[in-house]
C-alpha positions as CSV (number, residue, x, y, z in Angstrom):
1,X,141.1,96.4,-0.4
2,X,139.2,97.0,3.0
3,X,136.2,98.9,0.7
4,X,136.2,96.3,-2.2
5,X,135.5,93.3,0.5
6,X,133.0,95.7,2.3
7,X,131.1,97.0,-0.5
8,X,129.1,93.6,-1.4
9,X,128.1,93.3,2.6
10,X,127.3,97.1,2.2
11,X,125.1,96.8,-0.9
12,X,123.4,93.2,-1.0
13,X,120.3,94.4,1.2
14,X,119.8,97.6,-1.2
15,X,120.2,95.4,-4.5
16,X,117.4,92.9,-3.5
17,X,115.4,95.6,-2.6
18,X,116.1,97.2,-5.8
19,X,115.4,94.1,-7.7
20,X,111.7,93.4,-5.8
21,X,110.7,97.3,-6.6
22,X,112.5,98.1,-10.1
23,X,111.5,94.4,-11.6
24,X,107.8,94.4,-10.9
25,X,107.0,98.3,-11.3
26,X,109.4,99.9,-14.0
27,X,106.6,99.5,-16.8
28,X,108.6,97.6,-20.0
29,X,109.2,100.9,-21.9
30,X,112.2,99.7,-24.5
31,X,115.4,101.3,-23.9
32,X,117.6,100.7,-27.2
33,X,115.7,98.4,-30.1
34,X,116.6,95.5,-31.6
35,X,116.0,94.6,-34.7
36,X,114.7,91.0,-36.0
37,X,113.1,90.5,-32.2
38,X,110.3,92.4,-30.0
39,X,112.8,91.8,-27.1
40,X,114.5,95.4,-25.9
41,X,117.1,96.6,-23.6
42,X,115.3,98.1,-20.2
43,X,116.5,100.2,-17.5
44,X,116.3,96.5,-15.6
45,X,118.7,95.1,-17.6
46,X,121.2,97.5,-16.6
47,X,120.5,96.7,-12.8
48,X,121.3,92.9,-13.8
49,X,124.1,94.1,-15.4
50,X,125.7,95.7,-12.1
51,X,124.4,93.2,-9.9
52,X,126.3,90.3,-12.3
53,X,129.8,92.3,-12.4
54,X,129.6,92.3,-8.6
55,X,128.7,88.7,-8.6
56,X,131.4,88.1,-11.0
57,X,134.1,90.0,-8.6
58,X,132.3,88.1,-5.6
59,X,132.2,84.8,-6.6
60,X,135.9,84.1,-9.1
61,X,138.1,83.7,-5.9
62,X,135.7,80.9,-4.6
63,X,134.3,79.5,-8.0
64,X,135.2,75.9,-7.0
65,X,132.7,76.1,-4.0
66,X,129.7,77.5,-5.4
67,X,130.6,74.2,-8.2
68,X,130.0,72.2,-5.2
69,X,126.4,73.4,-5.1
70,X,124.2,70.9,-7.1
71,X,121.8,73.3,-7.9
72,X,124.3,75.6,-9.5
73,X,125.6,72.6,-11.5
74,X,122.0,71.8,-12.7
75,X,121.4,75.3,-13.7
76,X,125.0,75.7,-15.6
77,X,123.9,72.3,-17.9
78,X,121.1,73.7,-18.3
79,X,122.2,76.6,-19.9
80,X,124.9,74.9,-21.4
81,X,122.1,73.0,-22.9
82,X,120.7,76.4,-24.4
83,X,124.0,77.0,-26.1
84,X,124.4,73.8,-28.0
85,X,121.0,73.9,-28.7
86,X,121.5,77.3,-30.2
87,X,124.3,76.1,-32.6
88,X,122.2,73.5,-33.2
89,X,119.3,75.9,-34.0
90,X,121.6,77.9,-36.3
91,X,123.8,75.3,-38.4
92,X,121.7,71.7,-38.1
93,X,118.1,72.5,-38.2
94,X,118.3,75.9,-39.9
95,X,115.6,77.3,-37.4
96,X,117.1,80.3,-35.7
97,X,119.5,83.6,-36.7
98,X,122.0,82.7,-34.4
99,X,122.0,86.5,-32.7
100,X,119.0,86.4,-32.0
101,X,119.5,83.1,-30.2
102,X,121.9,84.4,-28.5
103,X,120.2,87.4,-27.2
104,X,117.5,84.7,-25.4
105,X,119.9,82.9,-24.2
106,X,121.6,85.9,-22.6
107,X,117.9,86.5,-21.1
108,X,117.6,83.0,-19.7
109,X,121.4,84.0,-18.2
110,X,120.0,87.6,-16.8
111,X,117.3,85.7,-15.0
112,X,119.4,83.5,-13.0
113,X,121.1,86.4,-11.8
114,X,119.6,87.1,-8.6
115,X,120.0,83.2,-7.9
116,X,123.5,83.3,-7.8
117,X,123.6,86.8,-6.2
118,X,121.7,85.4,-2.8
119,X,123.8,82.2,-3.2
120,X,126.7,84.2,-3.1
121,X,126.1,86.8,-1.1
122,X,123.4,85.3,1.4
123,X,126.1,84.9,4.3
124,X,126.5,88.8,4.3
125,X,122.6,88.7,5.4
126,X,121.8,85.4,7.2
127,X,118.5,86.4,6.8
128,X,118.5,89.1,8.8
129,X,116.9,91.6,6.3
130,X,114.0,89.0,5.9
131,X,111.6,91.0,7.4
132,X,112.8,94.3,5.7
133,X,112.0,92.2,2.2
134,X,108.9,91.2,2.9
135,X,108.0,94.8,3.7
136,X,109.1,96.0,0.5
137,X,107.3,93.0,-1.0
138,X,104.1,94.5,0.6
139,X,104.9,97.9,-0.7
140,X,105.5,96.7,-4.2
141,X,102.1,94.9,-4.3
142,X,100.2,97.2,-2.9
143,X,101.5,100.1,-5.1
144,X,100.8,97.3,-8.3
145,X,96.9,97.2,-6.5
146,X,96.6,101.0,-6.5
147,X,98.3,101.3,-10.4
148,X,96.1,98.8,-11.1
149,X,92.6,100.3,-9.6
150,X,94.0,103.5,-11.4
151,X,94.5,101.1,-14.8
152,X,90.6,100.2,-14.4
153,X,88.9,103.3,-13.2
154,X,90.8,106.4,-14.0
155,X,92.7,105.9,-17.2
156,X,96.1,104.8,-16.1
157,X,98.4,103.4,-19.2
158,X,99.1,100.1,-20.1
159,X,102.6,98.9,-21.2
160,X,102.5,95.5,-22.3
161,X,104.9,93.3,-25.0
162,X,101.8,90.8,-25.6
163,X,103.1,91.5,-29.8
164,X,105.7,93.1,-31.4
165,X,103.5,96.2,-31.7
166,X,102.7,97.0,-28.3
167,X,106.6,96.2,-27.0
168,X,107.2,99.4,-28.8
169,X,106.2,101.3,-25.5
170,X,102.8,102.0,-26.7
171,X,100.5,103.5,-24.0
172,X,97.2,101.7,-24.1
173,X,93.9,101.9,-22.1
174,X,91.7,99.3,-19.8
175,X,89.0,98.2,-22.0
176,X,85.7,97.1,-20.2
177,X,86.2,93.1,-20.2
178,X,89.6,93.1,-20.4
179,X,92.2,92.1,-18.5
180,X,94.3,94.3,-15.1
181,X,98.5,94.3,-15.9
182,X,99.1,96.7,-13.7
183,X,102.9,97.0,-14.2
184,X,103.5,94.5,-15.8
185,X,104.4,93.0,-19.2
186,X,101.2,91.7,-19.6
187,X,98.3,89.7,-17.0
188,X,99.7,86.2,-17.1
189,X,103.0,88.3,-15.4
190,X,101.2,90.1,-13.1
191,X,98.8,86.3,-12.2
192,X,102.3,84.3,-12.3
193,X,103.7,86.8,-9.5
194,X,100.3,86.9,-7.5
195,X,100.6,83.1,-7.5
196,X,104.3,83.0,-5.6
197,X,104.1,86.0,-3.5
198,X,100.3,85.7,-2.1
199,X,101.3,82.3,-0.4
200,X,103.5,84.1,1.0
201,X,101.3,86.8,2.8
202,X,98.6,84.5,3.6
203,X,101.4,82.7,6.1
204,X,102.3,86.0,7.2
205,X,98.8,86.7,8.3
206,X,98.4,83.6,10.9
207,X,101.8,83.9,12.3
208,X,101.6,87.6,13.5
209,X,99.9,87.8,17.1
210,X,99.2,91.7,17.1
211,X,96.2,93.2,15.2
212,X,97.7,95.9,13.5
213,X,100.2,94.0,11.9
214,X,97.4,91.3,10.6
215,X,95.5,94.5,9.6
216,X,98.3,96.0,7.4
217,X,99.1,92.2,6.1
218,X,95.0,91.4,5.3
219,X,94.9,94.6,3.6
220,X,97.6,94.2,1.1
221,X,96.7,90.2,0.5
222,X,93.2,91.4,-0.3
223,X,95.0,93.6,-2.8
224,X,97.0,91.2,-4.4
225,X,93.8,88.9,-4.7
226,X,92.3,92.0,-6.2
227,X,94.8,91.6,-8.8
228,X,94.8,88.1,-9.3
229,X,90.9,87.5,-10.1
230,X,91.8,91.0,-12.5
231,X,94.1,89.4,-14.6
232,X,91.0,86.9,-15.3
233,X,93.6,84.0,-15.5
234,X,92.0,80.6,-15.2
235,X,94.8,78.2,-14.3
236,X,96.7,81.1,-11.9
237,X,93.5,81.1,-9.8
238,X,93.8,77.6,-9.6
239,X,97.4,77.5,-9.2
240,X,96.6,79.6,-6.5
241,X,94.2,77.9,-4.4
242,X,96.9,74.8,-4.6
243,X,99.5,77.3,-3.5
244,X,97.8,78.8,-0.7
245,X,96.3,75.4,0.7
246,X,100.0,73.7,0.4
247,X,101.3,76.8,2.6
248,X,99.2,76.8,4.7
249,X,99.0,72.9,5.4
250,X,102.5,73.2,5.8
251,X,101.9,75.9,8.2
252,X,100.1,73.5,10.3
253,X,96.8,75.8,10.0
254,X,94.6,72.8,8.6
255,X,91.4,74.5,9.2
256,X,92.6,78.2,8.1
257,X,93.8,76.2,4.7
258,X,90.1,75.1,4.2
259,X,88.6,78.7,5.6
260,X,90.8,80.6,2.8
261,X,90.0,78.3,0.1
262,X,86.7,78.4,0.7
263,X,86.7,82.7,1.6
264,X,88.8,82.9,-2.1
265,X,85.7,81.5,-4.0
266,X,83.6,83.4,-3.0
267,X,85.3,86.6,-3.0
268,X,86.0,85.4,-6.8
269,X,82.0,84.9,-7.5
270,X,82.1,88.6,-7.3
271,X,84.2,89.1,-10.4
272,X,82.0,88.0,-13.4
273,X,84.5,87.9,-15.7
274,X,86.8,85.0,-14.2
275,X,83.5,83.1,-13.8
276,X,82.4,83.9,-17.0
277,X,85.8,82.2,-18.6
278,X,84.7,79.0,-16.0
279,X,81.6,78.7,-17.7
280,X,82.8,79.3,-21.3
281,X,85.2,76.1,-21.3
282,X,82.0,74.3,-20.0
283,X,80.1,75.6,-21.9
284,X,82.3,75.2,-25.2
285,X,83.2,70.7,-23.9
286,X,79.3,70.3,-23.3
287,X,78.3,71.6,-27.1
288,X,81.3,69.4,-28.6
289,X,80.1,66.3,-26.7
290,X,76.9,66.8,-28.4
291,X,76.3,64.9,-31.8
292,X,74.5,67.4,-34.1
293,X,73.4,66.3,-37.8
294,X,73.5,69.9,-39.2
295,X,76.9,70.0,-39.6
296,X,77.1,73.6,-37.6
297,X,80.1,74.6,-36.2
298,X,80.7,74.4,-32.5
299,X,81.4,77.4,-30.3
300,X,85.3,78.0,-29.1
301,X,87.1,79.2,-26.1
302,X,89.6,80.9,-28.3
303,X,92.7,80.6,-25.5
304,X,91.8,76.8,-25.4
305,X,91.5,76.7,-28.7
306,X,95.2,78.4,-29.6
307,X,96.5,76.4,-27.3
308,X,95.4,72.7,-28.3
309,X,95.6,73.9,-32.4
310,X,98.0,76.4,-32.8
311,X,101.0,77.0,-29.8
312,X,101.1,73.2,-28.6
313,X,101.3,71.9,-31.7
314,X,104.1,73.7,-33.0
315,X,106.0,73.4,-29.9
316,X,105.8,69.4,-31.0
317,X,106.7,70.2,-34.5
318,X,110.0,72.0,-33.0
319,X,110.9,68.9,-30.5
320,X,110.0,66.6,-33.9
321,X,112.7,68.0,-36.0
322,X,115.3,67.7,-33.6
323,X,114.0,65.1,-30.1
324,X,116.9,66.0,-28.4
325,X,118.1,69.3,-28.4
326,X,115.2,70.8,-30.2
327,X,115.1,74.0,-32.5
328,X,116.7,76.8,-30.2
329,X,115.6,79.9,-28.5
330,X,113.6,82.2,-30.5
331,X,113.0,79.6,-33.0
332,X,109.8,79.5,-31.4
333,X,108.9,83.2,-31.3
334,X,105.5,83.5,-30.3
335,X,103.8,82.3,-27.1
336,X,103.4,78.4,-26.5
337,X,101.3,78.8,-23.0
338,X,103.4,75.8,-21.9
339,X,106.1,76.2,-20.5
340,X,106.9,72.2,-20.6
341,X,106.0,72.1,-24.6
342,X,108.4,75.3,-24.9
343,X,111.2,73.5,-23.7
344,X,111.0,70.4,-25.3
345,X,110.7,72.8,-28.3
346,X,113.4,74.8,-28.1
347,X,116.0,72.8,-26.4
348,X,114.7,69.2,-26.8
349,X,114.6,66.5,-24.6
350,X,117.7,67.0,-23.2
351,X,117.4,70.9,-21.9
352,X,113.8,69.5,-20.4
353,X,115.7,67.3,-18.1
354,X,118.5,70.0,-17.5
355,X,115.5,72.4,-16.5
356,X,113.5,69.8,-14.4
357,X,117.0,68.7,-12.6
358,X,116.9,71.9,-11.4
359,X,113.4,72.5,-10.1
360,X,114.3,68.4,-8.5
361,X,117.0,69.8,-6.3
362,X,115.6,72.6,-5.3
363,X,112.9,70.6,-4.2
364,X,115.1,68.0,-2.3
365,X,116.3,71.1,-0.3
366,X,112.7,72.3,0.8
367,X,111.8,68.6,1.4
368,X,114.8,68.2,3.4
369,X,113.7,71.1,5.7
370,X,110.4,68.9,6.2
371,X,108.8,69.6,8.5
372,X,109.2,73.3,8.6
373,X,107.4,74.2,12.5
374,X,110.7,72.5,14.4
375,X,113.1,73.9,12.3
376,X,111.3,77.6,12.2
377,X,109.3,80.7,13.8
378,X,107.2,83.4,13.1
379,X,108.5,85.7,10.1
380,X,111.0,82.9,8.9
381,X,108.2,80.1,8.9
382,X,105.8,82.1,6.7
383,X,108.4,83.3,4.2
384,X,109.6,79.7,3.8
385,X,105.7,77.7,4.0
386,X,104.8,80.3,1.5
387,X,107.6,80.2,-1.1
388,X,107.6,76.6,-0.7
389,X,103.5,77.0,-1.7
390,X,103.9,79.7,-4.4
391,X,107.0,77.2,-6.1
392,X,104.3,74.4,-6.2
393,X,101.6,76.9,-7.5
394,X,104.0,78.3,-10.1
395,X,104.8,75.1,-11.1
396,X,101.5,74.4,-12.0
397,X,101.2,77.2,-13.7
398,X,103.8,76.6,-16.4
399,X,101.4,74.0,-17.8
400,X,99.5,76.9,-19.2
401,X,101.4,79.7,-19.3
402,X,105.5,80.6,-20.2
403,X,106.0,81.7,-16.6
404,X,109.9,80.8,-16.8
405,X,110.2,83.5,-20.1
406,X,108.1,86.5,-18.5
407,X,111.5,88.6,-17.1
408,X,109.3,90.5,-14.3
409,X,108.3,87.3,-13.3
410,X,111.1,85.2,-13.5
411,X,113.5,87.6,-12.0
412,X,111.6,87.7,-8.9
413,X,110.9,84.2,-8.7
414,X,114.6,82.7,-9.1
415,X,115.4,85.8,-6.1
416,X,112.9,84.4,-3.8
417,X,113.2,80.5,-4.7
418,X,117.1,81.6,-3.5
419,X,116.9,83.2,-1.0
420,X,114.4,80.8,0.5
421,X,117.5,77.7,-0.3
422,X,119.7,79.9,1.7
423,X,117.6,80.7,5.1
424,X,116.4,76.7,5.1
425,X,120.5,75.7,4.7
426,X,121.6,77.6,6.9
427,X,119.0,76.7,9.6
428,X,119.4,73.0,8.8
429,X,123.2,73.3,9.2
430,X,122.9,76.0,12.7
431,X,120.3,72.8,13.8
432,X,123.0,69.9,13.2
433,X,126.1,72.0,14.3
């Protein structure tokens, strides 16, 4: 019995370690096919797998505490949500094959994982591996940089599951003009994770005192920027700049937000293609402004223009048929670029307020740690201004891309928005005890 209580303090350092260097760089190759979806089994969902039996063992003999939690509440409606939205799907509305459903709404489980593995686990660390996190953090972006210089200069494959083609494990190559994945499923991923973990580095930067370790930070933050204005995402490098400037203004570092901002531009001006996208939208509003007698048809920015006449609409075709728990997972299939719109498609009104309950109590904890320089120091402050910046920035995000459906990205996200909720809970209660 001595081993079975030890092995979770033993392991919890090495399984979030393995989840922040397996999730992002394990390319997607499929693992056993399913048929009727593009969605595989991967090597990461066996991790999960492991890491949720543990959990399981962990957290029965105390299940009525972690039901105390309010954001484990919000999360189990909403997934309880998914489910009668899927039955829904399957017998009302006639919109899904119910296995299929299932399948996604065993992915939208596997996500939350980690969550509930730091919530669990997190007083076996007390945030004492904090710092040995955020160096593999570093590590992981800085190998996704060099993959990704390889990606654009020397040839490297990509492996993306953009369509039901490519999720095969098809090897592809970088195509002038295109867009940097690096590792990931595809470059709204790899711009999603740039847009919670950069944040996060920036802070680390003006809290260290000693030049090397600014050096090492500076180095790897330029990399992940690298990667960001590669992907050629327009709302992520909007996203962020929002991110980065909350951080940092949380941070206290008023002038440094403006400087970075302002530094982030113009190291962007040097990548055409972002800039290029800029001016396109411009370009494509100005011409449709204009009243023209010839009838001609007026240039389009074709992810604009999927968006507003193809994905969004459909996502309000789904929420039409059924307002209030919508059509089910994998009723809408493709991409909707929205993560809102996808919701309210797929599980209605209903699983949108399930969903936004829990981003709202997250957010009362980080409000409640307000403000963040009495209550913390040095590696702890960063980690927490950041993650607090990169949630905001993700956030913003979702308006144009399904952040909360990309698994590299999500996995990551719901471990660090976790582990964050832990360290600030457990400073807040050390601070009132």
């Amino acid at each position: 019995m001595l081993k079975l209580t030890k092995l979770p303090e033993n392991l919890f350092k090495y399984f979030v370690a393995a989840i922040l260097i397996i999730i992002p760089l394990y390319p997607k190759f499929p693992f056993i096919r399913i048929s009727g979806t593009y969605v595989s089994v991967r090597f990461e969902d066996f991790l999960l797998a492991a890491i949720g039996i543990l959990l399981v063992i962990e957290i029965i003999p105390r299940i009525k505490v972690l039901f105390r939690d309010e954001i484990v509440r919000s999360i189990f409606v909403f997934l309880l949500v998914g489910a009668l939205s899927l039955i829904s799907g399957a017998y009302l509305t006639k919109t899904l094959d119910l296995n299929i459903g299932v399948l996604h709404l065993l992915r939208r489980v596997e996500y939350f994982i980690p969550f509930f593995a730091v919530l669990a686990l997190f007083h076996y660390d007390k945030g004492k591996n904090l710092g040995f996190y955020l160096k593999v953090l570093m590590l992981v972006v800085f190998v996704a940089f060099l993959y990704g210089v390889g990606q654009r200069y020397l040839n490297f494959p990509l492996i993306i599951t953009q369509n039901e083609e490519y999720s095969k494990g098809i090897a592809l190559r970088w195509m002038p003009g295109s867009h940097i994945s690096s590792t990931f499923a595809g470059h709204y991923d790899l711009a999603s994770f740039m847009v919670l973990v950069l944040p996060i580095l920036i802070s680390l930067f003006f809290v260290f005192r000693d030049k090397v370790s600014k050096a090492v930070v500076a180095l790897v933050a330029l990399s992940g920027f690298w990667l960001l204005v590669n992907t050629i995402s327009r709302i992520s490098f909007v996203s962020y700049l929002f991110a980065v400037f909350t951080s940092l203004f949380l941070l206290k570092k008023y002038k440094a937000a403006i400087l970075v901002v302002i530094i982030s531009l113009v190291l962007s001006a040097f990548s055409s293609s972002l800039f290029a996208r800029y001016f396109k939208v411009i370009d494509v509003y100005a011409q449709s402004s204009e009243l023209t007698e010839t009838g001609s048809s007026v240039f389009e920015d074709r992810s604009t223009s999927i968006r507003f006449n193809v994905e969004w609409p459909r996502a309000v075709r789904a929420l039409l048929k059924n307002p209030f728990l919508g059509t089910g997972y994998s009723s809408i299939n493709l991409a909707t670029d929205n993560d809102y719109l996808r919701l309210l498609g797929e599980v209605g009104i209903i699983g949108f307020f399930a969903f936004i309950l829990i981003l709202f109590n997250i957010a009362k904890v980080f409000i409640g740690a307000l403000p963040l320089t009495s209550k913390f120091a040095g590696v702890e402050l960063a980690f927490i201004t950041g993650s607090i910046g990169g949630f905001l920035g993700v956030l913003l995000n979702a308006t144009f891309i399904d952040v909360f459906e990309a698994s590299k990205f999500a996995t990551v996200f719901w471990l660090i928005i976790g582990y964050s909720v832990c360290l600030i809970r457990m400073k807040v209660n050390d601070q009132k005890n």
